[in-house]
N, C-alpha and C positions, 0 to 999 in steps of 0.2 A: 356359898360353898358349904359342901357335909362334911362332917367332920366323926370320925369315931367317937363313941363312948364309951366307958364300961359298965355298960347298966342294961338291963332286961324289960321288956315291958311287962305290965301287971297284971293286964288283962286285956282281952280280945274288944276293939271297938270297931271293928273294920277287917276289911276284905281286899287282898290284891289279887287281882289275878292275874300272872305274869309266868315265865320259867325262869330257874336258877338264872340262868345266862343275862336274862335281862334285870334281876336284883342286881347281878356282879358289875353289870354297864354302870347302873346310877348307884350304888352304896359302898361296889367295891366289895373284897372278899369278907365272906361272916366272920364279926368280931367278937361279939359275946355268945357263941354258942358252949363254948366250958363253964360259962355261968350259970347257963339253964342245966334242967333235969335230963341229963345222955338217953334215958328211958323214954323219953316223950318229945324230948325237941329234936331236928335232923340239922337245923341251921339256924340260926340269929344274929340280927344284928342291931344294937343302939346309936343314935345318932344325934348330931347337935348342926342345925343351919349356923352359921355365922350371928345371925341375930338373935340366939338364943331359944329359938324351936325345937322342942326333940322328938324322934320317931321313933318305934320298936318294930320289927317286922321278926318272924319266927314261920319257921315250919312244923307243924305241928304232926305227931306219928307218922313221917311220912320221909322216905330219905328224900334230901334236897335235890337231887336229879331227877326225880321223878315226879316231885309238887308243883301243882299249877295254881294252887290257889294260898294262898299266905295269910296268916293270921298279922294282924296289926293293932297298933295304938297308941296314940301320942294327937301331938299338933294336927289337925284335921286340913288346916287350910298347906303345912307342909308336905302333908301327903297327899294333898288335891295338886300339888305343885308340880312334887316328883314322878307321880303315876297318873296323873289324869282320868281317864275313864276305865283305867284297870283298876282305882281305888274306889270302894263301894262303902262308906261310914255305916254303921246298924246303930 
């Protein structure tokens, strides 16, 4: 199960490509977007799997309604989980 957190990620290691609508299916409404920079982020969210894995996923300059491609980073095999071949690791 995913779980909210209140934490941002650090930095970009990964690529989803998804629309809002499909973040909101699997992670549920963005929770850490007042912790990021209002100037540069449109949406974020931090998360914790049950077993202790965490994920960050952000929209970077770009409002969330209109982003198809989502910066990410955390657990690489939790986001190979949750997005399958819309998640691309760098």
């Amino acid at each position: 199960m995913i779980n909210p957190i209140p934490k941002t990620g650090a930095s970009r290691t990964g690529t989803i490509t998804a629309d809002f609508r499909t973040l909101i299916t699997i992670l549920g409404m963005p929770n850490a977007t007042a912790l990021d920079d209002a100037d540069k982020v449109g949406a974020s969210w931090g998360f914790q799997h049950d077993d202790g894995r965490e994920g960050f996923v952000w929209c970077y300059s770009t409002a969330p309604h209109q982003c198809r491609e989502w910066s990410c980073t955390g657990d690489r095999s939790l986001l190979d989980e949750l997005f399958g071949n819309d998640y691309v690791a760098h």
